[in-house]
Jmol script that loads the backbone (N, CA, C; Angstrom):
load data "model"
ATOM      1  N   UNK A   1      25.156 -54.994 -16.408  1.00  0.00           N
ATOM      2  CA  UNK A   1      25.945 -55.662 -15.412  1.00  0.00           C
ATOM      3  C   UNK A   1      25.677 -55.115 -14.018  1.00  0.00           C
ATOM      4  N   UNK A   2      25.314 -53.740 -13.990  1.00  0.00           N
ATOM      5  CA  UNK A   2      24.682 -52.892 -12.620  1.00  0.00           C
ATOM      6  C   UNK A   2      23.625 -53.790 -12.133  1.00  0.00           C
ATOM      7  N   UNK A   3      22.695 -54.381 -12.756  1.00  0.00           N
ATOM      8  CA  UNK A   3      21.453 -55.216 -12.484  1.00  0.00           C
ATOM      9  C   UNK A   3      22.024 -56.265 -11.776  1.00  0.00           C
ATOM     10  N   UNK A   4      22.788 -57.283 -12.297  1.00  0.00           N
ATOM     11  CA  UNK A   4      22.947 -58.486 -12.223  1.00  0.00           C
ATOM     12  C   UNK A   4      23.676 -57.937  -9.965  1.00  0.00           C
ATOM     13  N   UNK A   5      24.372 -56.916  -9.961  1.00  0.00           N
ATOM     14  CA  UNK A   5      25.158 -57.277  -8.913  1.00  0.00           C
ATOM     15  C   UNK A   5      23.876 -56.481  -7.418  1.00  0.00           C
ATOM     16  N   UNK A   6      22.829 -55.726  -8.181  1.00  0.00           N
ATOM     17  CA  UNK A   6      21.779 -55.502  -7.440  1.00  0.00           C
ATOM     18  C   UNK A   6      20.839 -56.702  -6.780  1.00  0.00           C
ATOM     19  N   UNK A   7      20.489 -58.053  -7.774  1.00  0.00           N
ATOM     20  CA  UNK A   7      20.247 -59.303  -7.271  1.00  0.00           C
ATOM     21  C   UNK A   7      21.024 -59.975  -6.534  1.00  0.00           C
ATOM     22  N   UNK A   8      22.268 -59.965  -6.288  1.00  0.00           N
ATOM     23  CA  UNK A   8      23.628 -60.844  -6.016  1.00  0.00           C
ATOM     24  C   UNK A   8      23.339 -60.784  -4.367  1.00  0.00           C
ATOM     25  N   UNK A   9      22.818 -62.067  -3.771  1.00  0.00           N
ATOM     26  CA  UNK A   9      22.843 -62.028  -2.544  1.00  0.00           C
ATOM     27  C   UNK A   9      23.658 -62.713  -1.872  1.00  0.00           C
ATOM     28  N   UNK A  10      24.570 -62.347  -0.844  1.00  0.00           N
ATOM     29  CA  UNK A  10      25.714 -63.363  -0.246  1.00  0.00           C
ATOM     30  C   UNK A  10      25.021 -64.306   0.477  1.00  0.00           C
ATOM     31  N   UNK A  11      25.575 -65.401   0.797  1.00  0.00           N
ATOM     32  CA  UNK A  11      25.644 -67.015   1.470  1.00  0.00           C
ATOM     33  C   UNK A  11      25.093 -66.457   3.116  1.00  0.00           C
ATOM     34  N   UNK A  12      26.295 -65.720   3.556  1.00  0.00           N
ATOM     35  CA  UNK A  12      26.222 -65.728   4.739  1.00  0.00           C
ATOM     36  C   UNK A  12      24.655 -64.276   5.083  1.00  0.00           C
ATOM     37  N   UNK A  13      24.536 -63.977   4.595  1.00  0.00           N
ATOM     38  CA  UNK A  13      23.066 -63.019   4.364  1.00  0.00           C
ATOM     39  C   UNK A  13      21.987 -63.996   4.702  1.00  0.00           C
ATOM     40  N   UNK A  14      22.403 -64.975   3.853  1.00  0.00           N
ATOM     41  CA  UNK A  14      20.939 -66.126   3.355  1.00  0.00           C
ATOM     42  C   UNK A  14      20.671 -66.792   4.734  1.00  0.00           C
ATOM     43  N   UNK A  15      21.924 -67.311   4.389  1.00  0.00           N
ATOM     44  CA  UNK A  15      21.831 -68.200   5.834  1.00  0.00           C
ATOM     45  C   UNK A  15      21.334 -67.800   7.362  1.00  0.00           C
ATOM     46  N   UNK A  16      21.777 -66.346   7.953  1.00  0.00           N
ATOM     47  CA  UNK A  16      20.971 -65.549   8.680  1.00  0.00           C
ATOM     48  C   UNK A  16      19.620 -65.154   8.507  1.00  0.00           C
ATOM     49  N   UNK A  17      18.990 -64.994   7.122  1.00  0.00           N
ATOM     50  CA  UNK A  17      17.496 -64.827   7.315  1.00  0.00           C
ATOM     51  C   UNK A  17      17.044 -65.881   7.404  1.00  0.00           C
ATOM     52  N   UNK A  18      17.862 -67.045   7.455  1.00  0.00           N
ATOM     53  CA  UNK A  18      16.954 -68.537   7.151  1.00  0.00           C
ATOM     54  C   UNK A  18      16.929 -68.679   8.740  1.00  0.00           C
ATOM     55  N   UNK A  19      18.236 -69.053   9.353  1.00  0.00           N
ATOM     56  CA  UNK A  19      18.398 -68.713  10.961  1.00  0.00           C
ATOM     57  C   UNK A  19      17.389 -68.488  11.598  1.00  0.00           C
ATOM     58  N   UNK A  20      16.469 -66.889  11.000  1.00  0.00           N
ATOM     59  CA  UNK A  20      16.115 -66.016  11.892  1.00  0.00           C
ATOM     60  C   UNK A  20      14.694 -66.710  11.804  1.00  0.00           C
ATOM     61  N   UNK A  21      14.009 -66.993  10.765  1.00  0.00           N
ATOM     62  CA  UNK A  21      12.793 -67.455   9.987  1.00  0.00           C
ATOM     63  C   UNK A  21      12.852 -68.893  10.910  1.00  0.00           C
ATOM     64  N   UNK A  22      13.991 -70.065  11.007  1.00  0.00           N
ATOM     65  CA  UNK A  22      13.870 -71.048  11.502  1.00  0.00           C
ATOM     66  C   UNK A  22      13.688 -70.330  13.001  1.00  0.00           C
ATOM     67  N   UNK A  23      14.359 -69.652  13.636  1.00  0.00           N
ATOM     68  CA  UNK A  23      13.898 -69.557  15.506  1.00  0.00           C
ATOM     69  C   UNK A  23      12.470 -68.840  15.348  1.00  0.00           C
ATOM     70  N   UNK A  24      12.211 -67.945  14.401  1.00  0.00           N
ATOM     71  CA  UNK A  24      10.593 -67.667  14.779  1.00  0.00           C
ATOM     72  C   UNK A  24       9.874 -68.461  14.435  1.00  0.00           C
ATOM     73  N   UNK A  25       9.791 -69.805  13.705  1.00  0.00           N
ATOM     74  CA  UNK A  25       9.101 -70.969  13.753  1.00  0.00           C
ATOM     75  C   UNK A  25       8.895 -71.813  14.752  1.00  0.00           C
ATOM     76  N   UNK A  26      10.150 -71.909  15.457  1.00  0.00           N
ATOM     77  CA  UNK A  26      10.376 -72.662  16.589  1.00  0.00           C
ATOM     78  C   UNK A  26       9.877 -71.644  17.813  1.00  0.00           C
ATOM     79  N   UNK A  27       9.941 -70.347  17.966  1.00  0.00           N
ATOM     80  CA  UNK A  27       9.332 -69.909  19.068  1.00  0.00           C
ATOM     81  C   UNK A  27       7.731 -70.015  18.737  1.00  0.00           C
ATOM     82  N   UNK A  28       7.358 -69.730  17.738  1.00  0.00           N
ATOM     83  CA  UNK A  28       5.497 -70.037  17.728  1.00  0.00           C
ATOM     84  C   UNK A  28       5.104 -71.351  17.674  1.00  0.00           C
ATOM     85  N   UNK A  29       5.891 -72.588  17.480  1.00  0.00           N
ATOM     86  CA  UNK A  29       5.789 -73.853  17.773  1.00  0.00           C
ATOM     87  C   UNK A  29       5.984 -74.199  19.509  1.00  0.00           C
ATOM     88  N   UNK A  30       6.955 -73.400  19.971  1.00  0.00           N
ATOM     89  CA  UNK A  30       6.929 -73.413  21.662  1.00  0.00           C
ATOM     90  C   UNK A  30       5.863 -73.014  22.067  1.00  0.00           C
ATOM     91  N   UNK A  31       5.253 -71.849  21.544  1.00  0.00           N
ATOM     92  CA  UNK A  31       4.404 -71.376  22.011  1.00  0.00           C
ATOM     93  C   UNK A  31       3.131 -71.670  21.797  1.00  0.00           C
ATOM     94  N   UNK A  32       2.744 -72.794  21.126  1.00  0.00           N
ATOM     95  CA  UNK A  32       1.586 -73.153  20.500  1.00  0.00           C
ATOM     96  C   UNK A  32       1.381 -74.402  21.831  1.00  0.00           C
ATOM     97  N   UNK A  33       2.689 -75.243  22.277  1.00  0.00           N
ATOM     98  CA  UNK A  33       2.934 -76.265  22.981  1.00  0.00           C
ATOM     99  C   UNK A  33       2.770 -76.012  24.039  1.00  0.00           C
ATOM    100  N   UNK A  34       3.279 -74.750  24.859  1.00  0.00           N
ATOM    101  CA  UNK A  34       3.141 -74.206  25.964  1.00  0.00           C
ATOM    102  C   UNK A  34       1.111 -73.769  25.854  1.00  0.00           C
ATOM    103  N   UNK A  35       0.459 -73.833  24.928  1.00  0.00           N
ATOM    104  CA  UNK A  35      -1.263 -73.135  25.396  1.00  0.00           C
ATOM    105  C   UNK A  35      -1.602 -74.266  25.617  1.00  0.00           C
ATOM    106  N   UNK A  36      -1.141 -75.946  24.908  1.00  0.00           N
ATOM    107  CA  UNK A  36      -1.370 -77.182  25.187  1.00  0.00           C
ATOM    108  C   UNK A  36      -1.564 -77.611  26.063  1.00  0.00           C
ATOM    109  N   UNK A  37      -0.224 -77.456  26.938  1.00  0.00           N
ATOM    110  CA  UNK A  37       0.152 -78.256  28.214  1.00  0.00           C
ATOM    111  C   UNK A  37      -0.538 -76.857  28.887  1.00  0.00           C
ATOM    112  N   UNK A  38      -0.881 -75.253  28.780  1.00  0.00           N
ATOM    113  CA  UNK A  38      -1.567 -75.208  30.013  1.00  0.00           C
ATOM    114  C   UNK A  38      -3.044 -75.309  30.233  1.00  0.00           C
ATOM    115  N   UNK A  39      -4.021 -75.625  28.767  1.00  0.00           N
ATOM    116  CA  UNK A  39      -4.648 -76.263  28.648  1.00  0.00           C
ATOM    117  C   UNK A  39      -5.556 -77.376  29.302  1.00  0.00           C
ATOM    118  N   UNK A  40      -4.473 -78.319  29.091  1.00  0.00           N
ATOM    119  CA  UNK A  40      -4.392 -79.691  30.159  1.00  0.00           C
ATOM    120  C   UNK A  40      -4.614 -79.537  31.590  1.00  0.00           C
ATOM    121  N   UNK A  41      -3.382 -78.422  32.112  1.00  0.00           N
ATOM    122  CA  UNK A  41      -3.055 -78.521  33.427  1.00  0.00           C
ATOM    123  C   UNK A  41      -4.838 -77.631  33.866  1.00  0.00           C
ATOM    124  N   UNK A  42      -5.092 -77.297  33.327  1.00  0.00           N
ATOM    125  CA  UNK A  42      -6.683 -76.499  33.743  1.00  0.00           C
ATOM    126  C   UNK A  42      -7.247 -77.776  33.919  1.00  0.00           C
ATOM    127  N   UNK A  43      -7.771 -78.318  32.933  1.00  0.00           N
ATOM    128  CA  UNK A  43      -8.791 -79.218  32.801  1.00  0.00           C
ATOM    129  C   UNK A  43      -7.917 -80.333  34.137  1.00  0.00           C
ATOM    130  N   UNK A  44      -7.244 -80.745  34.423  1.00  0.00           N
ATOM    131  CA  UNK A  44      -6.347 -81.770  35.242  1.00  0.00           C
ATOM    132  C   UNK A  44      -6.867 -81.368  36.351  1.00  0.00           C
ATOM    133  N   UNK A  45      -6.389 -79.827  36.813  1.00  0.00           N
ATOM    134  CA  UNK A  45      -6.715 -79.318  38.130  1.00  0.00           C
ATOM    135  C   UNK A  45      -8.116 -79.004  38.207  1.00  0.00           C
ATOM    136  N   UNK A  46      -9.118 -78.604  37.585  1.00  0.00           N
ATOM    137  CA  UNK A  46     -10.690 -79.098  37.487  1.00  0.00           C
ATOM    138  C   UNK A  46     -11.541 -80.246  38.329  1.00  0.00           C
ATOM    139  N   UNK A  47     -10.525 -81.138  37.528  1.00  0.00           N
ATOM    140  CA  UNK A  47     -10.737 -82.622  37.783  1.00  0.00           C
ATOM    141  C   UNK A  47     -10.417 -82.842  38.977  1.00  0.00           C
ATOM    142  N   UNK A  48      -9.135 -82.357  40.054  1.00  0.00           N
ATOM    143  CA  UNK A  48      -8.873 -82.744  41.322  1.00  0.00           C
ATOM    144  C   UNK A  48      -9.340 -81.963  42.154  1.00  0.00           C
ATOM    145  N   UNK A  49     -10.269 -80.711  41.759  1.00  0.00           N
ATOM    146  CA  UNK A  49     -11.200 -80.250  42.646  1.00  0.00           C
ATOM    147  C   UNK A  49     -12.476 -80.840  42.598  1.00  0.00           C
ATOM    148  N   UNK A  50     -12.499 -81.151  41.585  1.00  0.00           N
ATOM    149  CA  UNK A  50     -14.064 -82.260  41.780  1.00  0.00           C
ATOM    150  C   UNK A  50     -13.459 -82.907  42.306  1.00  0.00           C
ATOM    151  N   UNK A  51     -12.451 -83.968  41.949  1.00  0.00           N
ATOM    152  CA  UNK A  51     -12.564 -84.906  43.236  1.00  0.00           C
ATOM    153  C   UNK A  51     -13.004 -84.542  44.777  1.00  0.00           C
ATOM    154  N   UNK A  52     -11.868 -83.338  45.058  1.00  0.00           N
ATOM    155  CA  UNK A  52     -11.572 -82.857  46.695  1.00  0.00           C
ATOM    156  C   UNK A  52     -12.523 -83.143  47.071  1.00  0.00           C
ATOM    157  N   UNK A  53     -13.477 -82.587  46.068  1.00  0.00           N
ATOM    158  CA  UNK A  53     -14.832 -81.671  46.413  1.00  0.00           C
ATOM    159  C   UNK A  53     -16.011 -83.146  46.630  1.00  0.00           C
ATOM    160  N   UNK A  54     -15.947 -84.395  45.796  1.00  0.00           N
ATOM    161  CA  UNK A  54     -16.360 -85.022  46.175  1.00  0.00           C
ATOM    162  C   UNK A  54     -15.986 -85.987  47.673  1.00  0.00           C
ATOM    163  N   UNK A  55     -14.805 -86.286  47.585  1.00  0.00           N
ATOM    164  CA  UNK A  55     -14.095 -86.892  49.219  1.00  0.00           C
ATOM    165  C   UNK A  55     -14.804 -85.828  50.521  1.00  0.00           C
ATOM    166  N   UNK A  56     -14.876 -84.763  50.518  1.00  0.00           N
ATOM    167  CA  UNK A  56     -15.223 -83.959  51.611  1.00  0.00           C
ATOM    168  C   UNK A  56     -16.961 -84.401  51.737  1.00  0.00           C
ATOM    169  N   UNK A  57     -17.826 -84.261  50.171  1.00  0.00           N
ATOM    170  CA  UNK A  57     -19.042 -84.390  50.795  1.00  0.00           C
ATOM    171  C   UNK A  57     -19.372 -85.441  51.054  1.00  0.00           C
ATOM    172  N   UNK A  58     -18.475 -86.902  50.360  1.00  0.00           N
ATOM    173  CA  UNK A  58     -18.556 -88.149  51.227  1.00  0.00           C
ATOM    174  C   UNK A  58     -18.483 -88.142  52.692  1.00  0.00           C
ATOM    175  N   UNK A  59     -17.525 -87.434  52.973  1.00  0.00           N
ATOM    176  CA  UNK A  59     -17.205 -87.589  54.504  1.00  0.00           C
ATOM    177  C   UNK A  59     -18.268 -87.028  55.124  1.00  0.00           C
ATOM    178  N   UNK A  60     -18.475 -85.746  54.713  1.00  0.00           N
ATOM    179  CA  UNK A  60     -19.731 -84.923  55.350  1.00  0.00           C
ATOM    180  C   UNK A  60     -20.881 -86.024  55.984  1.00  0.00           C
ATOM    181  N   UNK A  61     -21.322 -86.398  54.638  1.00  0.00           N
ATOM    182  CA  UNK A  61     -22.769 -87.634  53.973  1.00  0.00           C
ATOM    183  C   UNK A  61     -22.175 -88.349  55.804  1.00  0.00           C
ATOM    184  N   UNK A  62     -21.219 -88.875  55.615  1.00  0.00           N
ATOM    185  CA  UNK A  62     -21.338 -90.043  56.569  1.00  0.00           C
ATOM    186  C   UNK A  62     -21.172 -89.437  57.786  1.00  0.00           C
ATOM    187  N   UNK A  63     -20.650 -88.522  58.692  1.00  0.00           N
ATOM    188  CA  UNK A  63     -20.690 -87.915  59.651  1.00  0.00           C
ATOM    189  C   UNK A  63     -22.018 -86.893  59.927  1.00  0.00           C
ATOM    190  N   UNK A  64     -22.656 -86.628  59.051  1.00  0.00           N
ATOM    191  CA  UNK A  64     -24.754 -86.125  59.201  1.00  0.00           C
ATOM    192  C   UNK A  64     -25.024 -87.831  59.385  1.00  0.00           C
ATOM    193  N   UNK A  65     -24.923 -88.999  58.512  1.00  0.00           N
ATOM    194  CA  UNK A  65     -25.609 -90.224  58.975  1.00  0.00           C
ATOM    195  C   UNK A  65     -25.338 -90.904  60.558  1.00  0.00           C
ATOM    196  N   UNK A  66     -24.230 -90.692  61.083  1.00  0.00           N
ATOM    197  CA  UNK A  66     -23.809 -91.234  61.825  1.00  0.00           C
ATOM    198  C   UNK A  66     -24.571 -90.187  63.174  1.00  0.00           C
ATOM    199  N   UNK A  67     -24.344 -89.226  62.909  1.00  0.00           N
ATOM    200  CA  UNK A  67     -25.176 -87.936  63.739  1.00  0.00           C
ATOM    201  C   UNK A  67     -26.549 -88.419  64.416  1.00  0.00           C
ATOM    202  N   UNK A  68     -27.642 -88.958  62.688  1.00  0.00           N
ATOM    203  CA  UNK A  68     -28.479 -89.110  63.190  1.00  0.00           C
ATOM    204  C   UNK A  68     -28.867 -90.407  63.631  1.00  0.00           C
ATOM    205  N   UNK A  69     -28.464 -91.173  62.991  1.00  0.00           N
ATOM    206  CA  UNK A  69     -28.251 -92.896  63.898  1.00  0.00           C
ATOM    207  C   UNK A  69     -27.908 -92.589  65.497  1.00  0.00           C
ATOM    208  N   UNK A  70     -27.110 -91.955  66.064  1.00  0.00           N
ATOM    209  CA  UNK A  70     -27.024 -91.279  67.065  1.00  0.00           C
ATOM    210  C   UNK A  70     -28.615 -90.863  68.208  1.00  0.00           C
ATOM    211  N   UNK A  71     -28.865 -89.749  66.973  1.00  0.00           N
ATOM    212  CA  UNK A  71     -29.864 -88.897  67.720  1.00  0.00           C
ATOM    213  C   UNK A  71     -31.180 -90.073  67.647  1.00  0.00           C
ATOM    214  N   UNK A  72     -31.259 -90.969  66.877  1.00  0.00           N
ATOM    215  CA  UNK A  72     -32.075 -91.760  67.059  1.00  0.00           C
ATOM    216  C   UNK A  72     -32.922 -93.310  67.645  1.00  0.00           C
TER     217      UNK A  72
END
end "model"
wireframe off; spacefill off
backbone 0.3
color backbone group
């Protein structure tokens, strides 16, 4: 009968390791979501420096053409 009350686990025990097991699921699921989205935001902001980067040497391109239409 010593055995049986060595297995005997209470409700409210259970329910706290389950608790604890469910928020560390949910924090490595946040945290899996959060490498996602900053991920993205790299590759996003990449992308709007190429753009910049293209608008400026457009402008450049046409202010050297206009230069030499000018000088010529």
């Amino acid at each position: 009968m010593a055995e049986e009350w060595r297995e005997f686990a209470c409700a409210p025990g259970l329910r706290i390791e389950a608790h604890e097991r469910l928020v560390e699921l949910q924090f490595t699921q946040v945290s899996i979501a959060l490498s996602k989205i900053e991920a993205t935001m790299e590759r996003l902001e990449r992308r709007l420096w190429l753009a910049v980067y293209g608008v400026v040497a457009a402008v450049l391109v046409q202010g050297v053409q206009q230069l030499l239409d000018m000088a010529a």
